[in-house]
C-alpha positions in Angstrom: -7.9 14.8 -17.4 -9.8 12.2 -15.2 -12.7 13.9 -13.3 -13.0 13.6 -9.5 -16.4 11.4 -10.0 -14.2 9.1 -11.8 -11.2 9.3 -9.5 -11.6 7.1 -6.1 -9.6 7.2 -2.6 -9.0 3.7 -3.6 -7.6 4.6 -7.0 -5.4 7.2 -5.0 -4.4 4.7 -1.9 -3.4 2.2 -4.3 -0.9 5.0 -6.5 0.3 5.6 -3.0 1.3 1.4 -2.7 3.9 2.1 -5.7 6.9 3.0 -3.9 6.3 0.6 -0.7 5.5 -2.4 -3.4 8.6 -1.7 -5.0 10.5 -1.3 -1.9 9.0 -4.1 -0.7 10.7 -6.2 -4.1 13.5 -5.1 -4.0 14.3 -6.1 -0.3 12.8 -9.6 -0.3 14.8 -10.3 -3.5 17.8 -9.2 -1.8 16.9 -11.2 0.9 16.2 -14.4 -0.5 19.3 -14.1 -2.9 22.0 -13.8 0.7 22.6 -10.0 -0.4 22.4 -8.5 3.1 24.0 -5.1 2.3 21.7 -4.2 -0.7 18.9 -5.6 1.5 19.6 -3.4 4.0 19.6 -0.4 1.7 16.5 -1.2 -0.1 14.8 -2.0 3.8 15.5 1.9 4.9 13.7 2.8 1.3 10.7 0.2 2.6 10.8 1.8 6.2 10.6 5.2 5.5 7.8 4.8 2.9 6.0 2.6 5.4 6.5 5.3 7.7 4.9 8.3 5.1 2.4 5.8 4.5 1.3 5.2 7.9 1.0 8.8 8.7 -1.2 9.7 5.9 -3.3 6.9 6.7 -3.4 8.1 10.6 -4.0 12.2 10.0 -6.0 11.9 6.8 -7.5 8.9 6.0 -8.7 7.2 9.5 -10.4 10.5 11.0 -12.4 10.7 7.7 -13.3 7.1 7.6 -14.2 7.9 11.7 -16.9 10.9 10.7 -18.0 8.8 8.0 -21.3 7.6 8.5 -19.7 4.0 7.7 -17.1 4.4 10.8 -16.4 1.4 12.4 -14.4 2.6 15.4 -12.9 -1.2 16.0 -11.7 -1.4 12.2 -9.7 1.9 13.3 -8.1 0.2 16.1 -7.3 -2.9 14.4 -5.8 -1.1 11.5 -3.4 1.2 13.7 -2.6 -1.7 15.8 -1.4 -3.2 12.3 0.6 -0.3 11.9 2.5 -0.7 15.2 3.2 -4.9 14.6 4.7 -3.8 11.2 6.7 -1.2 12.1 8.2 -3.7 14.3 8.6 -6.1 11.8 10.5 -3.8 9.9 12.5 -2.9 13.2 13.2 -6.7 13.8 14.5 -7.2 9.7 16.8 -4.0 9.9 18.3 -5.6 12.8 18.5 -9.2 11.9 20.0 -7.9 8.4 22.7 -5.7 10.3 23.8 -8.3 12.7 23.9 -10.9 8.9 21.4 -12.9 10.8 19.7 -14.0 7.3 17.3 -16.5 8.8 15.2 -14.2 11.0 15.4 -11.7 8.5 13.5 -13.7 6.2 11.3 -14.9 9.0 10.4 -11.4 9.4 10.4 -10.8 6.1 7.6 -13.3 5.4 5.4 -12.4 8.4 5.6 -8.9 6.7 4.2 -9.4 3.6 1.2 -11.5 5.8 1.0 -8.5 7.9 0.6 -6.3 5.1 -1.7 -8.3 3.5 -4.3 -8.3 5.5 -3.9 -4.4 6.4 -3.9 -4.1 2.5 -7.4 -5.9 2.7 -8.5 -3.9 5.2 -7.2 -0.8 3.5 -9.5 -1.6 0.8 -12.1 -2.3 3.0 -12.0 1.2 4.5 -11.4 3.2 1.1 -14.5 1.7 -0.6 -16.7 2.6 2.8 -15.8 6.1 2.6 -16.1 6.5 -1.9 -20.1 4.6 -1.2 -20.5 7.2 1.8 -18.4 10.3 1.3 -20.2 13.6 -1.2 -18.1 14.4 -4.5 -16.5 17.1 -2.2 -15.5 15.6 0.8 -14.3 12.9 -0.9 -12.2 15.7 -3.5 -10.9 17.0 -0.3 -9.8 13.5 1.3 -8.1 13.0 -2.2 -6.4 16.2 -2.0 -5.0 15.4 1.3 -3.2 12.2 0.4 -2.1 13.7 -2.1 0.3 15.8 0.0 
């Protein structure tokens, strides 16, 4: 049994990666090997995990990092206004991969994986802010809730 001390929101944001990163894999490599249908299928896996993931960042995550004494209120806004450019990019390679329009799905595809890289850093960022900042409890609680 790993203790909470031991345990970080980053540990627990990252376990919460697995599904999207796979997701993720499987639809670029459908992608970049002209299979639009399985791409399609593995891109509703990636968008609904995208969207789970998004929400417990916006009700659990971002209104603790916010009463944190380490909030930074423009790093909030940044990071949901991240969330809305790749939702669309999502949007944009669901319908570029119905309508077989393989180029602009791997367009999107690419500016994607930059779009989630840098949330990914900023992710990071954030989690590390709140283990320095938060008590043993409140950060037990924050890890409770993404839990689910």
């Amino acid at each position: 049994v790993v203790s909470i001390e031991s345990f970080t929101i980053a540990d627990r944001m990252n376990e919460l990666h697995g599904t999207i990163d796979a997701s993720l894999a499987r639809t670029a490599h459908h992608l970049d090997d002209d299979h639009l249908a399985a791409a399609a299928a593995a891109l509703a896996e990636l968008a609904v995990g995208l969207r789970r993931h998004i929400a417990v960042e916006e009700h659990h995550l971002f209104p603790a990092f916010a009463r944190s004494p380490a909030a930074d209120l423009e790093l909030l806004a940044a990071m949901n206004a991240q969330h809305r450019e790749i939702l669309a990019l999502v949007a944009t390679m669901t319908e570029a991969t119905a309508a077989h329009d393989r180029g602009a799905a791997l367009q999107a595809k690419a500016a994607l994986h930059a779009a989630l890289g840098v949330h990914d850093d900023e992710e990071e960022a954030l989690c590390a802010a709140l283990d320095r900042t938060l008590d043993v409890s409140a950060r037990a609680d924050l890890i409770a809730h993404l839990a689910g």
